[in-house]
BALOBA-1460 file (C-alpha; in Angstrom, 3 decimals):
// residues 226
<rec num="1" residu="x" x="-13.689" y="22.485" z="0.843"/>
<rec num="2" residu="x" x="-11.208" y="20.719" z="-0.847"/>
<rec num="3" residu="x" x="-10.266" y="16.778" z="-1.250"/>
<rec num="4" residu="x" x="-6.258" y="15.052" z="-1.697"/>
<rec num="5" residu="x" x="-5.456" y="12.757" z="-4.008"/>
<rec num="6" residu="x" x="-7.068" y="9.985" z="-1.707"/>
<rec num="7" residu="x" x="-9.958" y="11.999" z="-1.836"/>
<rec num="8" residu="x" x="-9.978" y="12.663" z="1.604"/>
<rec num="9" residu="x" x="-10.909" y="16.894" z="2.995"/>
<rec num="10" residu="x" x="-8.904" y="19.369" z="3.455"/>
<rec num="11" residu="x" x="-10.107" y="21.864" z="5.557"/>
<rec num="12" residu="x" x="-8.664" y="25.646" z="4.303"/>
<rec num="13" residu="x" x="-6.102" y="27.184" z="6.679"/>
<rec num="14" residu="x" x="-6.909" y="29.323" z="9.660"/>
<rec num="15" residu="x" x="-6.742" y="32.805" z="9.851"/>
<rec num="16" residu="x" x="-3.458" y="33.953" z="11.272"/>
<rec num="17" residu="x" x="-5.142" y="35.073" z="14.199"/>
<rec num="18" residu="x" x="-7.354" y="32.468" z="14.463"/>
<rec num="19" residu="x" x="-7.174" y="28.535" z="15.767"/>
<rec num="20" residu="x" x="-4.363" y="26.432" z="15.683"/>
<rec num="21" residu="x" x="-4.619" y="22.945" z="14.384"/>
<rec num="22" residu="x" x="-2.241" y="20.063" z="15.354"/>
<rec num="23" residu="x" x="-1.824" y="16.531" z="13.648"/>
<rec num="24" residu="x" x="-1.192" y="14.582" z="16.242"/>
<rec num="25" residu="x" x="-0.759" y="10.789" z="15.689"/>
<rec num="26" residu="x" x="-1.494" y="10.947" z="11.996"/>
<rec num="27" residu="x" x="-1.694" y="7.991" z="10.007"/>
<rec num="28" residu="x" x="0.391" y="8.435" z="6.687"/>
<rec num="29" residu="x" x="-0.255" y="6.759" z="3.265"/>
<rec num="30" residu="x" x="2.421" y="7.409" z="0.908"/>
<rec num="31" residu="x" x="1.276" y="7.758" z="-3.057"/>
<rec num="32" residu="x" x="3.779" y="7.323" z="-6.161"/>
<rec num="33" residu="x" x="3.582" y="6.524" z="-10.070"/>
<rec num="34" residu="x" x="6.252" y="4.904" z="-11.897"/>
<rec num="35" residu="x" x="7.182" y="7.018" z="-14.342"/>
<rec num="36" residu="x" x="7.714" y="4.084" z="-17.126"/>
<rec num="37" residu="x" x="4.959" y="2.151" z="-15.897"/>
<rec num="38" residu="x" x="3.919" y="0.709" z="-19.116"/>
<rec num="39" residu="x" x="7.508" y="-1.073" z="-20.139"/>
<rec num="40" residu="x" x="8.084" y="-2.070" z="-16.192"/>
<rec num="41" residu="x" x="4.679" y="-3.936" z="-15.582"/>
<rec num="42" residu="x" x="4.807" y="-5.986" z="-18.678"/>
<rec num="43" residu="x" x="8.116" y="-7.082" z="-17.431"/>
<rec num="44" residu="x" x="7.370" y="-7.879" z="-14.007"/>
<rec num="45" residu="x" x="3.843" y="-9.155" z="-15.046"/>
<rec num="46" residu="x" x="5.872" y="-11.835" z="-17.661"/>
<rec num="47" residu="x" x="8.156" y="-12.748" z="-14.826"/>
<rec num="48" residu="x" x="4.647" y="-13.572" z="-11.966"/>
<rec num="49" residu="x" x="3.317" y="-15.305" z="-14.447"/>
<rec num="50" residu="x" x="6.170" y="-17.382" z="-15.028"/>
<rec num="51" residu="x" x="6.595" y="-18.303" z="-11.692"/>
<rec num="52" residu="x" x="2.844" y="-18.716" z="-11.214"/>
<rec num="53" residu="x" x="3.593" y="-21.587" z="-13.304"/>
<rec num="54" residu="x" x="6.560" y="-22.813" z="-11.284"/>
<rec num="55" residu="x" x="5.403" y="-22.766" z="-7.737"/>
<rec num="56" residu="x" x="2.309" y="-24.254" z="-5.294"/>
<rec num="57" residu="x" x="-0.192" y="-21.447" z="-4.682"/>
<rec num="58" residu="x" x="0.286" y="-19.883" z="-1.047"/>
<rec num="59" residu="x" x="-3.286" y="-18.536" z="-0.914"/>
<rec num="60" residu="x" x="-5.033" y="-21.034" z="0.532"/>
<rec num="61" residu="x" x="-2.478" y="-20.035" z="3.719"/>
<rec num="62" residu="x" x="-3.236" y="-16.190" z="3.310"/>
<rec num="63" residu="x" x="-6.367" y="-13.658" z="3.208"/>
<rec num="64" residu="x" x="-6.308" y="-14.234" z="-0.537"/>
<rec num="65" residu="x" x="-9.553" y="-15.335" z="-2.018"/>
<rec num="66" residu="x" x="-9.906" y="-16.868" z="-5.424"/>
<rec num="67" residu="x" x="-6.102" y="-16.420" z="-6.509"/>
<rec num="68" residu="x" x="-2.870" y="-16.776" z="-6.660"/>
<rec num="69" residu="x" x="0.505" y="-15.800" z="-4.150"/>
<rec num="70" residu="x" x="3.905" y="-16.449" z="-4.610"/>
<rec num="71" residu="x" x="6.369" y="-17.358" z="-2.085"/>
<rec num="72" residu="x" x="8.056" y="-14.787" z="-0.092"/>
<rec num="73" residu="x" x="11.214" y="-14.214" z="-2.147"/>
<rec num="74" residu="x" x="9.816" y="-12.516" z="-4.932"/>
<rec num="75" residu="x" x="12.016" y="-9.390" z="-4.592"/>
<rec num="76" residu="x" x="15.030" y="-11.161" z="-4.105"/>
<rec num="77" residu="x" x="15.273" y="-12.581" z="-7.841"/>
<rec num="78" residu="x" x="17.612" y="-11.579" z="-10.032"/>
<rec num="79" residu="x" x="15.900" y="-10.025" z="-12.862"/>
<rec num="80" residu="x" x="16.131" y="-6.395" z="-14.525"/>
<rec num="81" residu="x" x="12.650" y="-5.521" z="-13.912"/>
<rec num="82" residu="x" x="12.704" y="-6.786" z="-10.040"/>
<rec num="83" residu="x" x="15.842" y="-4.420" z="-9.602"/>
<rec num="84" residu="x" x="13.764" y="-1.286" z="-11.558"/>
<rec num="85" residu="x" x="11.221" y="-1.747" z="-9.324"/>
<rec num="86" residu="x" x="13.592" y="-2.046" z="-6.125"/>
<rec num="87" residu="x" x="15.119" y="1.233" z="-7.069"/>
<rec num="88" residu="x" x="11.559" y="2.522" z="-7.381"/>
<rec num="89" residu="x" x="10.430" y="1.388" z="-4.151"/>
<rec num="90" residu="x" x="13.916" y="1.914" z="-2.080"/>
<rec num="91" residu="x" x="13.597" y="5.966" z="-2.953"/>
<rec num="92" residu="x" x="9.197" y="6.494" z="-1.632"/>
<rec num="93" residu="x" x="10.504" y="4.108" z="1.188"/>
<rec num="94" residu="x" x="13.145" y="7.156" z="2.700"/>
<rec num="95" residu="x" x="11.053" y="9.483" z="1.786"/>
<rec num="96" residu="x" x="8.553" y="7.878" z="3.477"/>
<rec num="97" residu="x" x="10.393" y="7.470" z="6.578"/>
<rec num="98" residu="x" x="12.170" y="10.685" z="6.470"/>
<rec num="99" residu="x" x="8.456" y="12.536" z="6.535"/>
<rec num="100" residu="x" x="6.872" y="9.538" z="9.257"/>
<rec num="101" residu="x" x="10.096" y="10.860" z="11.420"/>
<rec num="102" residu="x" x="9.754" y="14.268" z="11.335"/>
<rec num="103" residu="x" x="5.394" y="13.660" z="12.382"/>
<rec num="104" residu="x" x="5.988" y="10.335" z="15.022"/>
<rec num="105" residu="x" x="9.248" y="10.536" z="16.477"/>
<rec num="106" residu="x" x="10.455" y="12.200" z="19.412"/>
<rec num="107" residu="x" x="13.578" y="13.755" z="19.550"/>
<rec num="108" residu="x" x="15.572" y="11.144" z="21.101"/>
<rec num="109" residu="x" x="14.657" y="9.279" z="17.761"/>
<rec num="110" residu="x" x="17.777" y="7.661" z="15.912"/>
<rec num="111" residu="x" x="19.011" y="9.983" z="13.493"/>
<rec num="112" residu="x" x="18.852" y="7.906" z="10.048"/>
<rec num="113" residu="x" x="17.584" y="4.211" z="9.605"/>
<rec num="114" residu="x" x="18.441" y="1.583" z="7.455"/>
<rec num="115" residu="x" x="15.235" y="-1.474" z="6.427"/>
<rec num="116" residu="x" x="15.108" y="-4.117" z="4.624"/>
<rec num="117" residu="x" x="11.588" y="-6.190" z="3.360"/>
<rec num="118" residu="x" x="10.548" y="-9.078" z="1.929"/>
<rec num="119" residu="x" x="8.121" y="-9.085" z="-0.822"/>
<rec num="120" residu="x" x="5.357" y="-11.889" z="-3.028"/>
<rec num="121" residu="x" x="2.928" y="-11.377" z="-5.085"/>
<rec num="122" residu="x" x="-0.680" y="-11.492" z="-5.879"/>
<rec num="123" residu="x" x="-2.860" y="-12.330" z="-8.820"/>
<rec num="124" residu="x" x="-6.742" y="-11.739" z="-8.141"/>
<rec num="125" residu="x" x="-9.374" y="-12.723" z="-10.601"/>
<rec num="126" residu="x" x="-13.128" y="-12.296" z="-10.986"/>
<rec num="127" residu="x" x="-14.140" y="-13.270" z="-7.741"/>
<rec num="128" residu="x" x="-11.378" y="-12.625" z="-5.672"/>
<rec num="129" residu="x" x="-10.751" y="-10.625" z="-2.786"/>
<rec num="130" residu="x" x="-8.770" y="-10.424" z="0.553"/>
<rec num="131" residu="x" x="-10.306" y="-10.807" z="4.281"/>
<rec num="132" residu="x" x="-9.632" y="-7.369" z="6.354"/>
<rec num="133" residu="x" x="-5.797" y="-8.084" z="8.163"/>
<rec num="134" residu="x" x="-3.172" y="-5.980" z="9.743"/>
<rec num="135" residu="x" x="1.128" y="-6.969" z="9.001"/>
<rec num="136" residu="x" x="2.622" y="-8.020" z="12.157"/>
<rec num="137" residu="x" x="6.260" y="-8.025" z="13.447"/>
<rec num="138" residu="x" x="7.020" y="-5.183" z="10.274"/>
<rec num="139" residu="x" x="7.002" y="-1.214" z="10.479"/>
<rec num="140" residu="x" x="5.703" y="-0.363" z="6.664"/>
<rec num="141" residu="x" x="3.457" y="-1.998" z="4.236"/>
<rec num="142" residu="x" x="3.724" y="-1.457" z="0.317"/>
<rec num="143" residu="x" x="1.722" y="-2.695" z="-2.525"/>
<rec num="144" residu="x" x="2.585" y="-2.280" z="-6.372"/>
<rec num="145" residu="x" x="-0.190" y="-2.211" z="-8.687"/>
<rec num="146" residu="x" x="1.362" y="-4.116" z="-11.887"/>
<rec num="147" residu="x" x="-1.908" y="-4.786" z="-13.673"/>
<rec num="148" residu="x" x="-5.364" y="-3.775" z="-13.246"/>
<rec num="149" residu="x" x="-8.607" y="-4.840" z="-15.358"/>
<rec num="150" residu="x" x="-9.364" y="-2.426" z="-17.923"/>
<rec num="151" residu="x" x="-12.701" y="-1.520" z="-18.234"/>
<rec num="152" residu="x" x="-15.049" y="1.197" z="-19.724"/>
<rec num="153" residu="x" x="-15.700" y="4.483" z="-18.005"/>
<rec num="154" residu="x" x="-18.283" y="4.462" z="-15.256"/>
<rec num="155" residu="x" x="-17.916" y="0.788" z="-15.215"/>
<rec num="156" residu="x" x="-17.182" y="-0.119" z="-11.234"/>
<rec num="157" residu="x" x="-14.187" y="-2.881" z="-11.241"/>
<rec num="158" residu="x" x="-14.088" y="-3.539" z="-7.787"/>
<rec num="159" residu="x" x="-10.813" y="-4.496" z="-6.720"/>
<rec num="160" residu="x" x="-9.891" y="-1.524" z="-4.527"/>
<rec num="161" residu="x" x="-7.912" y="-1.659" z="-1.146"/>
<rec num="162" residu="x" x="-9.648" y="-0.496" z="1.957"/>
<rec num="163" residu="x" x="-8.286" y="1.271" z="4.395"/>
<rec num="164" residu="x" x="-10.110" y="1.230" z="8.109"/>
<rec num="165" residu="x" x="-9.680" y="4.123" z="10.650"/>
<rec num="166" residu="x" x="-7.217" y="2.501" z="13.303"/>
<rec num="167" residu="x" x="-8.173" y="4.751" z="15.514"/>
<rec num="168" residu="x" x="-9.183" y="2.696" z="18.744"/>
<rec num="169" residu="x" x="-11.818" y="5.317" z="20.746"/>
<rec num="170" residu="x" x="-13.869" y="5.908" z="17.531"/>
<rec num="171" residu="x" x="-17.043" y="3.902" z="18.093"/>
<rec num="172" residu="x" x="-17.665" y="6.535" z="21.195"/>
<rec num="173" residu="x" x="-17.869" y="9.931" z="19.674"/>
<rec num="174" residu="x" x="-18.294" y="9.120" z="15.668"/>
<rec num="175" residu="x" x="-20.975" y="10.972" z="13.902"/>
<rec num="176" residu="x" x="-23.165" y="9.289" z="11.291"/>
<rec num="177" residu="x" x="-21.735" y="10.693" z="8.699"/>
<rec num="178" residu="x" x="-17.901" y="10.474" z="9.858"/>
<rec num="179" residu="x" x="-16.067" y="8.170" z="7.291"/>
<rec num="180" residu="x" x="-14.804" y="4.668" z="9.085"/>
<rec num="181" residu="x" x="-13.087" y="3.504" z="5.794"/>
<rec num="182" residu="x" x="-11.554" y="4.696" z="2.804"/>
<rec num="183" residu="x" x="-11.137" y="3.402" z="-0.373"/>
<rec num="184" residu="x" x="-8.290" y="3.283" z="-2.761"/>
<rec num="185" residu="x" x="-8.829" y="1.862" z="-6.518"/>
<rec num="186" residu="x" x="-5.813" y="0.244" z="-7.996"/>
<rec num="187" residu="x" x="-4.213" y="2.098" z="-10.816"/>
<rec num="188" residu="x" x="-1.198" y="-0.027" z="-12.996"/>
<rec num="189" residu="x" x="2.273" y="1.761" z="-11.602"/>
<rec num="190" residu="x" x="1.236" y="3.181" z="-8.087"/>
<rec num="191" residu="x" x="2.569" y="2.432" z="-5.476"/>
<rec num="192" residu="x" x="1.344" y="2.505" z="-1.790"/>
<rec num="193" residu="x" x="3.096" y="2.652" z="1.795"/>
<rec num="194" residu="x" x="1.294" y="2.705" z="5.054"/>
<rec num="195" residu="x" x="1.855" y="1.794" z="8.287"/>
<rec num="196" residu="x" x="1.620" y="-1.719" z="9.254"/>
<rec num="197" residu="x" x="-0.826" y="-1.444" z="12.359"/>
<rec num="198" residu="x" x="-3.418" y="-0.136" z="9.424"/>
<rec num="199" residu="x" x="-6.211" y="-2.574" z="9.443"/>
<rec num="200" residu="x" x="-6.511" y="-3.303" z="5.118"/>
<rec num="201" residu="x" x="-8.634" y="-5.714" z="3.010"/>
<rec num="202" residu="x" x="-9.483" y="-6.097" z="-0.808"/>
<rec num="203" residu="x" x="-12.963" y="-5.913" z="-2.095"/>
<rec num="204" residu="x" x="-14.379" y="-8.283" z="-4.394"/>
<rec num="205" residu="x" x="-12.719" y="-7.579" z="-8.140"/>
<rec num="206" residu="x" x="-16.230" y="-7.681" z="-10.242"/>
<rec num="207" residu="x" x="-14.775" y="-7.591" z="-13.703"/>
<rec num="208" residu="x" x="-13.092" y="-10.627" z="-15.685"/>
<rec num="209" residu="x" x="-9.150" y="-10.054" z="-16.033"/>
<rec num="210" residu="x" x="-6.469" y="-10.024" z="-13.357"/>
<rec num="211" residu="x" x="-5.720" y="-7.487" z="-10.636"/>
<rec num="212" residu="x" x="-1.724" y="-8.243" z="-10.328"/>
<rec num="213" residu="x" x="-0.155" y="-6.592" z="-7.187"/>
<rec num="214" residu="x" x="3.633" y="-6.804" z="-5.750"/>
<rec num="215" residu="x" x="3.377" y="-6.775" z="-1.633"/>
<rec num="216" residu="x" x="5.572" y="-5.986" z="0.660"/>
<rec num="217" residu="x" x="6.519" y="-5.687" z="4.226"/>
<rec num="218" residu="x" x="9.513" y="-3.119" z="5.509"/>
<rec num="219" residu="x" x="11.349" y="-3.629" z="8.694"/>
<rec num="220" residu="x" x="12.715" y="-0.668" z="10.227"/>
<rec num="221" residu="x" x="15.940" y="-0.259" z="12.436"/>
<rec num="222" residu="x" x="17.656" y="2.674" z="13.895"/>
<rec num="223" residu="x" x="21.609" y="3.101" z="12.612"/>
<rec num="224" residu="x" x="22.885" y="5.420" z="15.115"/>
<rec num="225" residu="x" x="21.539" y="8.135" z="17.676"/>
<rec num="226" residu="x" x="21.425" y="11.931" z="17.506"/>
């Protein structure tokens, strides 16, 4: 057997002869490095610091535990490394969508979209984490990793984003060792897209430093039939 990059199995193909599989309702999660990570997250890390000393903390009025959010206009500043990242995230976001088309929609689907999102960020320390939520009134969620705790191999950091099976008949038929949730450490550069209805929360960072993450929600609209 053999395991993705999100460590999840991958059963080998059939036999040509033999049974026919079918994915139906899957549940993407999209997976992309930056490929100048180091130069970009120093940037953007400068500039959420910066306005971490600017603004009032918004965490009390989130999930977040034991840190810091910014207001909702992060990604609209005017700054070179908020418009890297933008570029970054506008090209996995149709790539995204052109692959969640091709798997959801039926064929009266529109046949291109346009989206726009709104985006804050979050600074986690030692201690923090973030109650189990769902996005509302959005299609896609994203998260950019900016800065992560180093720490030692075999060392466990915590810190990673959990994903929870969304799918709503599984307490009748799932086997003991079926897996309910999946986790996903951070890594500095990587970003993540999921769907929105996909229950998420953030365990417990256990190491001193900061786990730094850009969020983001997409909204989705059609542009024009087929």
């Amino acid at each position: 057997m053999t395991y993705d990059t999100l460590g999840v199995m991958v059963p080998p193909p059939p036999p040509a002869s033999g049974l026919r599989l079918h994915a139906l309702f899957p549940t993407l999660v999209g997976e992309a490095d930056h490929p100048d990570a180091e130069a970009l997250n120093a940037n953007l890390v400068d500039y959420i610091r910066w306005r971490e000393r600017q603004e009032p903390d918004r965490s009390p009025l989130t999930t977040v535990n034991h840190g810091w959010q910014s207001g909702l206009d992060l990604l609209d500043a005017d700054v070179p490394a908020i418009h890297a990242l933008k570029r970054f995230i506008n090209h996995h976001v149709e790539m995204f969508l052109a692959e969640w088309g091709r798997l959801m929609h039926s064929a009266s689907a529109p046949s291109s979209f346009r989206y726009d999102y709104r985006g804050w960020a979050v600074i986690l320390r030692q201690g923090g984490f973030q109650h189990e939520h769902i996005h509302s009134r959005t299609n896609l969620v994203g998260v950019y990793y900016a800065q992560v705790p180093a720490v030692p191999p075999g060392v466990v950091a915590g810190g990673a984003l959990s994903l929870t099976d969304p799918r709503g008949g599984r307490l009748a038929t799932r086997a003991m060792w079926d897996v309910d949730r999946i986790n996903l450490q951070p890594v500095a550069g990587r970003l993540l897209l999921f769907p929105s209805f996909l229950a998420h929360r953030v365990e417990q960072l256990l190491v001193p430093g900061e786990r730094i993450s850009i969020n983001f929600d997409v909204q989705v609209d059609a542009v024009s039939p087929r």
